[in-house]
N, C-alpha and C positions, 0 to 999 in steps of 0.2 A: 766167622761172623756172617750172618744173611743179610744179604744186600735187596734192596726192594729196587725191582727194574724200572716199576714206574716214576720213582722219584727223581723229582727237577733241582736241581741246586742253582743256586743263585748266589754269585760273586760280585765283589763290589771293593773298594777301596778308601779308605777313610780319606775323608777332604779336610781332616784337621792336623796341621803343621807338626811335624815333631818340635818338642821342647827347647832340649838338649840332643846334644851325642858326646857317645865316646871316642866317636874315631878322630876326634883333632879338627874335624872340617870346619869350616864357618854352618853357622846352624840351618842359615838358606840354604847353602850346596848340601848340606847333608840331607836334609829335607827335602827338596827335590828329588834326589839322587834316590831314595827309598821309594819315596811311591813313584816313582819313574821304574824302576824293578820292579815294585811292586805289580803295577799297571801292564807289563808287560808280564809277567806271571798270568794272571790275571785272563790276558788275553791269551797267552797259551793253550792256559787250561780249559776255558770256555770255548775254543777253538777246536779242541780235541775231541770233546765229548757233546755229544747230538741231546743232551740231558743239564748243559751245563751252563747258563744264561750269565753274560755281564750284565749290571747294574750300573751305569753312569752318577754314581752320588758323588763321586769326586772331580768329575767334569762339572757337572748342573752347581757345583757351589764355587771351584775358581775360576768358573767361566764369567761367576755373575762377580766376580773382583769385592773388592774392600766391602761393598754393600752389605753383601752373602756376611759378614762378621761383626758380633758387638766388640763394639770400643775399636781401640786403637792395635789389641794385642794381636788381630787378625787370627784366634786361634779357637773362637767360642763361636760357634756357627749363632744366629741369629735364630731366634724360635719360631719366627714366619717360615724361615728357609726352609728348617728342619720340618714344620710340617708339610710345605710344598713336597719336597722330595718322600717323607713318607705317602701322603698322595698320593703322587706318577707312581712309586713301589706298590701300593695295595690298587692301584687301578690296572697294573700291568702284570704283575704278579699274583694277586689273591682274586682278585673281582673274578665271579663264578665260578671258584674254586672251592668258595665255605658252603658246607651241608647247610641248607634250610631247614 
């Protein structure tokens, strides 16, 4: 497989709760407990490679608590939010990167 040296990858982690699980936990602990591995993956990786950028989309939505989500379910991001965060991503990531 060829690999393109120029290319930047960009990593991120969903800020939407898991559902269920199977492993027996309470669905909070389990859910933390994933993107908390996750996030630290995450940062690993990005960490390692000089080509490999975090994206904070799962910080920018539970930092803003209950707000950042419709209703009560906490699990549907809110579609202001969603576009906020695509925003920051295309103004930090693409802006003067698209061929005119």
């Amino acid at each position: 497989m060829a690999m393109n040296p120029d290319a930047h990858v960009v990593v991120t982690v969903s800020p939407v709760p898991l559902e269920r699980t199977f492993s027996g936990k309470d669905i909070v602990i389990a859910s933390v407990e994933g993107k908390s591995i996750l996030r630290a993956a995450a940062a690993e990786f990005s960490d390692a490679y000089t080509n490999v950028t975090y994206f904070p989309a799962y910080e920018l939505v539970t930092m803003m608590g209950e707000e950042a989500y419709q209703g009560c379910d906490l699990r549907h991001v809110n579609d202001h939010v969603v576009q906020m965060i695509m925003k920051a991503f295309m103004e930090t990531h693409v802006a003067g990167h698209i061929a005119e």
